[in-house]
C-alpha positions in Angstrom: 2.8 -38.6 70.7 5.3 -41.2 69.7 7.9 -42.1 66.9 7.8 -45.0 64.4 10.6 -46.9 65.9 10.2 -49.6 62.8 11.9 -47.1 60.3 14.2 -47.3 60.5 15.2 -50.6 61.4 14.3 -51.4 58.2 16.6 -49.2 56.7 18.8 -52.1 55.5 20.6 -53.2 52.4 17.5 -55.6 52.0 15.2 -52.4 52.3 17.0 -50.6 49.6 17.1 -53.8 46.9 14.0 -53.8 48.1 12.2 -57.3 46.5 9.7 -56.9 43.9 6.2 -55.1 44.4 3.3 -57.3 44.5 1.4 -58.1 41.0 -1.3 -55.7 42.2 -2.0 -54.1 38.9 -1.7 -50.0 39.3 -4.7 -47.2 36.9 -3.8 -44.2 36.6 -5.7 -41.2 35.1 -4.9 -37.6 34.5 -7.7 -35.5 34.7 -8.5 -31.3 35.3 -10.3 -29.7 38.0 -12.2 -26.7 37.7 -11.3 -24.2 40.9 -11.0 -20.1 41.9 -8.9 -18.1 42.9 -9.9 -14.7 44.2 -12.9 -15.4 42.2 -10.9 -15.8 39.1 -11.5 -19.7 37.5 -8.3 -21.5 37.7 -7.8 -25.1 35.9 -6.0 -27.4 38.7 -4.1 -30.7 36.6 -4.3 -34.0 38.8 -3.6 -37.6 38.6 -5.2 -40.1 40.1 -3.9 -43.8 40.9 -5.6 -47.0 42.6 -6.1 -50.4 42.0 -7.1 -52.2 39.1 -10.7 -52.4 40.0 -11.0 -50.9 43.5 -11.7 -47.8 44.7 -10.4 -47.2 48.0 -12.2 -45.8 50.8 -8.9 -43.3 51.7 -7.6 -41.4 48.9 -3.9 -39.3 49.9 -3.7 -36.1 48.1 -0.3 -35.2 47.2 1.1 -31.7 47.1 4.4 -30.7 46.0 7.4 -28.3 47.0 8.4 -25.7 45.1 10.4 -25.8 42.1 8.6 -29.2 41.7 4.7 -30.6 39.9 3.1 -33.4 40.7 5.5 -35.8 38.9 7.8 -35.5 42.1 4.9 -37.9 43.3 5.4 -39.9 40.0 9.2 -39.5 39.0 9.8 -41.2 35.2 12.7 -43.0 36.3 13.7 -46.3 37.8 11.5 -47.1 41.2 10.6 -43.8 42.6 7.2 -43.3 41.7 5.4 -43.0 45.3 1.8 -43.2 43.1 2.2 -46.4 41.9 3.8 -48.0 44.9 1.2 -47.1 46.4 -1.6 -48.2 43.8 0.5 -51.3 44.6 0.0 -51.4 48.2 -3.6 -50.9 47.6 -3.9 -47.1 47.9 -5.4 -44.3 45.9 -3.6 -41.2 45.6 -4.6 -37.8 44.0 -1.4 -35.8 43.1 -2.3 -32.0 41.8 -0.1 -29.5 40.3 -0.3 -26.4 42.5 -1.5 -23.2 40.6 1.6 -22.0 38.6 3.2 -25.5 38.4 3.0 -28.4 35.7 0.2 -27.9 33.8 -2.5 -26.3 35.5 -3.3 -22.5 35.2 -0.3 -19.6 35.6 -2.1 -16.8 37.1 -0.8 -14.0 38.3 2.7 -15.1 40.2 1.4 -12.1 43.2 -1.9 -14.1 43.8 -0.1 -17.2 44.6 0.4 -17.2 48.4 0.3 -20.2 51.1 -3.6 -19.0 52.0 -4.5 -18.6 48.5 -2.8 -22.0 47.5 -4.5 -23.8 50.8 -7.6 -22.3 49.4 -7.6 -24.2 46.0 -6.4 -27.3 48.0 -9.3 -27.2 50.2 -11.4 -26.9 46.7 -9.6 -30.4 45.7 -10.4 -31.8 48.9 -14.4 -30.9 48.7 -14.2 -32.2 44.6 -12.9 -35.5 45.8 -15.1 -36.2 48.7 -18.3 -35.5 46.6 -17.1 -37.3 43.6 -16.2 -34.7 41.6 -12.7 -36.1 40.0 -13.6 -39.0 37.8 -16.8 -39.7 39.7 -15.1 -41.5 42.7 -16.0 -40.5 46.0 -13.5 -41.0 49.1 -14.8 -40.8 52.6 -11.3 -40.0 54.4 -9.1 -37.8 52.6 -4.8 -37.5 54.2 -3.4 -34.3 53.0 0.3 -35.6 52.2 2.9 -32.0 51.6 6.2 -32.3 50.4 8.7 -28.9 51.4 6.0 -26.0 50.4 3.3 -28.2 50.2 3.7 -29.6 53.4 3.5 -25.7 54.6 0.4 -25.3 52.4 -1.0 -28.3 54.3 -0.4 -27.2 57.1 -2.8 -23.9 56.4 -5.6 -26.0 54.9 -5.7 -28.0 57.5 -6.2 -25.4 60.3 -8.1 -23.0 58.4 -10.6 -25.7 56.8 -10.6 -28.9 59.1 -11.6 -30.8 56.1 -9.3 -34.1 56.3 -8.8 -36.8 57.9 -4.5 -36.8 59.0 -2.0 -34.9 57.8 1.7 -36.1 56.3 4.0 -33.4 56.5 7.3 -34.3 54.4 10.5 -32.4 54.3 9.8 -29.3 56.8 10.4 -28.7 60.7 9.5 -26.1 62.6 13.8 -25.5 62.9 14.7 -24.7 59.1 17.7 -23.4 58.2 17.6 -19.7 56.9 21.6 -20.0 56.3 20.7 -22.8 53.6 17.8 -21.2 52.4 19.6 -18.3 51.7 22.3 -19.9 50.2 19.6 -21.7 47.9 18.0 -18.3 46.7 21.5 -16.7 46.2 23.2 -19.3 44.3 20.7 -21.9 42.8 17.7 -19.5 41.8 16.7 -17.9 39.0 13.8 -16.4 36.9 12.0 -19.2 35.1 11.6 -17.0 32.4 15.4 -16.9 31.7 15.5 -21.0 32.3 16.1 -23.3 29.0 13.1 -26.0 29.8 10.7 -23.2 31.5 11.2 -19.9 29.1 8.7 -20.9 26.9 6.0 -21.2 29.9 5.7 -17.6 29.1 5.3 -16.6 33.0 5.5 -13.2 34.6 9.2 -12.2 36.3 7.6 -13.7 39.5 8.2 -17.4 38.5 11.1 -18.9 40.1 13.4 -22.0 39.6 16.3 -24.1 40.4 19.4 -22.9 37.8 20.6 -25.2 35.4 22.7 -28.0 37.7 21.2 -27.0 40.8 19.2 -29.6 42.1 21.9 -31.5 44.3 20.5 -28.8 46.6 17.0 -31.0 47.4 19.8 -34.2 47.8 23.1 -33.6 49.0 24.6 -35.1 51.1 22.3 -37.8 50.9 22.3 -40.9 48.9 20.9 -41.0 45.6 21.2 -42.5 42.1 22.7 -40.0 39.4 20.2 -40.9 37.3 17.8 -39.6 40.3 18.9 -36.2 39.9 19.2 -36.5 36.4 15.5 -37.1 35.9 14.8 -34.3 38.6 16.5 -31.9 36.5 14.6 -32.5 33.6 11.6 -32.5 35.9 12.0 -29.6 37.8 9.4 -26.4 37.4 8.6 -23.2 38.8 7.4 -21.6 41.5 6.3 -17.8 42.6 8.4 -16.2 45.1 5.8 -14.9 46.9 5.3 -18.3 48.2 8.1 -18.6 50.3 8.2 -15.4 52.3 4.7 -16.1 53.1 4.9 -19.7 54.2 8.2 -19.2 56.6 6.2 -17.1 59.2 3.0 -18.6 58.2 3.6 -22.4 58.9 7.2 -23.1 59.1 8.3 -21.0 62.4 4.9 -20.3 64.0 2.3 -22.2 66.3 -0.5 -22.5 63.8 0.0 -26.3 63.3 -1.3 -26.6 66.8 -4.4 -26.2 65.1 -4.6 -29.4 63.6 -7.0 -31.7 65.0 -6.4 -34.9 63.1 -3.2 -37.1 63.6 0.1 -36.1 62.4 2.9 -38.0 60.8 6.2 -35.6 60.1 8.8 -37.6 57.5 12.1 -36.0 57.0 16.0 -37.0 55.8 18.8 -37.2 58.4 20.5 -34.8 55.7 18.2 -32.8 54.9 20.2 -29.9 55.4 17.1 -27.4 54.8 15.0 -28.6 57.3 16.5 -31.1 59.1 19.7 -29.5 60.3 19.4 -28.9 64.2 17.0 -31.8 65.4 17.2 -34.3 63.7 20.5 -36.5 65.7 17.2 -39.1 66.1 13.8 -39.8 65.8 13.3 -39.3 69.5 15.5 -35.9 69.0 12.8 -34.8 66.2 9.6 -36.0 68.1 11.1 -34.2 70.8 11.8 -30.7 69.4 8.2 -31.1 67.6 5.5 -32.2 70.4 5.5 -28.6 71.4 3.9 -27.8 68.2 0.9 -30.2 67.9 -1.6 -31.2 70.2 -3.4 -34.0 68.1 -1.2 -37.0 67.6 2.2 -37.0 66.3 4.5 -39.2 64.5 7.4 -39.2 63.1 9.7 -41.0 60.6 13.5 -40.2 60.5 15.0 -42.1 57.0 18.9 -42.0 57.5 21.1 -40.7 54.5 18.2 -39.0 53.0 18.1 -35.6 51.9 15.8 -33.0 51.5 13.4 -34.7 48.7 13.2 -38.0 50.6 10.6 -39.8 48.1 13.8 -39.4 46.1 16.5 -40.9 48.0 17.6 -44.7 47.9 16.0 -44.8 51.3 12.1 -44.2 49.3 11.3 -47.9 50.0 11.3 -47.7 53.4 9.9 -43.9 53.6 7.0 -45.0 51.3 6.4 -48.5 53.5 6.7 -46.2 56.7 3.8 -44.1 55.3 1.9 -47.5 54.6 2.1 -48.6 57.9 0.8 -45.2 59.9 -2.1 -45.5 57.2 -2.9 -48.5 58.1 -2.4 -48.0 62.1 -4.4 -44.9 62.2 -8.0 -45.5 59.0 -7.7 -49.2 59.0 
């Protein structure tokens, strides 16, 4: 197990006016998925990005946290779209909306659960391997989780053993229930009472960010305004039955020890949510986090970041660490 000791070098002021991507022209596609859940046909929304022409052999499926869809992957502002950096770097990438979130179905907000959510994943993983999302097959698939989804990747991939690595993004093993709390008591509410989200129509179950509460997922990192300005406008819903099945589940237990494919962990210096007790230094987070894997283990520590990393100033050196692990460990 080691860390990337190149992030974060490369944190510099030259990193964050980062120079301009390569020419390499960027497709994108939205398309629908048909999945179950308890047996009950669901409609999962995806986007997929690549190359102009090329078809990668690795595609990354993105998941997002809660409160968030798949445009966190894809954010309509500025330079912060990890999909088409990517698709500039060479890479596909598959981002979903989760059950519940952006547009794909709104069961029931009680049968959404970490298990039930890892179940649809592990659907998306066997549709993309066998060309069943826009007819492209991918022989290696990385499960890449943001917050939530890096707890519901962490249940696919020890209950199904289906990919290929595994990038676990804002979550350690050493959250903070204090600033989760403090989340839920003064930044939550019921979608259904929400301005952008009412009209969603959702049972009492669906949950969001209040109006003016997304600092939360940056603070005190460093971020544009019009970051969080877009983020607000972005933001969605999530059930609450998701968290107080994940925290046992995945974010406090052993079960990532279960994971048999290599490991990169990414996470904000101020991420006060997750990164609040370990994270003094990379070698301070590899550290407190061996214990809990036995296949291979990296991680990235991107200073003055907060809580949604892909969002901070830092996301050109988070998204060109990412790059490079790729590259070092299916290349």
């Amino acid at each position: 197990m080691r860390l990337i000791a190149t992030l974060i070098a490369i944190v510099s002021c030259a990193l964050i006016n980062v120079a301009p991507a390569s020419a390499t022209a960027v497709s994108c596609t939205d398309t629908n998925i048909q999945v179950t859940l308890t047996l009950l046909p669901q409609t999962v929304h995806g986007k997929l990005c690549r190359p102009v022409g090329i078809t990668p052999d690795t595609v990354q499926l993105l998941v997002h946290g809660g409160t968030y869809s798949g445009r966190y992957w894809d954010l309509p502002y500025g330079e912060y779209s990890y999909q088409r950096e990517m698709g500039r770097l060479g890479r596909a990438t598959f981002a979903i909306d989760l059950l519940g979130s952006g547009t794909s179905s709104q069961p029931l907000s009680t049968l959404l659960t970490g298990i039930t959510q890892a179940s649809v994943v592990h659907q998306v993983v066997s549709k993309l391997r066998t060309g069943q999302v826009l007819g492209l097959p991918f022989d290696r698939i990385v499960l890449v989780g943001h917050s939530m989804g890096s707890g519901i990747a962490i249940v696919e991939a020890t209950s199904y053993h289906d990919v290929d690595g595994v990038v676990l993004t804002g979550m350690t093993h050493s959250m903070d229930a204090l600033m989760l709390t403090t989340i839920f008591v003064d930044g939550i509410h019921p979608a259904i009472l929400d301005p952008l989200l009412a009209s969603r129509g959702g049972d009492a179950g669906y949950i969001t960010t209040i109006p003016g509460a997304r600092h939360f997922f940056h603070d005190p990192g460093t971020y544009e305004p019009g970051v969080l300005t877009a983020d607000e406008t972005t933001k969605d819903q999530v059930s609450s039955t998701m968290v107080p099945d994940l925290v046992p589940l995945a974010f406090t237990s052993t079960l990532s020890r279960a994971i048999t494919v290599p490991v990169l962990m990414a996470n904000g210096t101020q991420d006060t949510l997750f990164c609040a007790f370990h994270c003094t230094s990379s070698t301070d987070l590899l550290n407190a986090e061996a214990p809990y894997f036995t296949s291979g283990l990296d991680v990235v520590l991107l200073p003055n970041a907060g809580h949604s990393l892909a969002l901070s100033t830092g996301a050109p050196a988070y998204r060109s660490a990412v790059d490079g692990w790729l590259t070092s460990h299916f290349e």
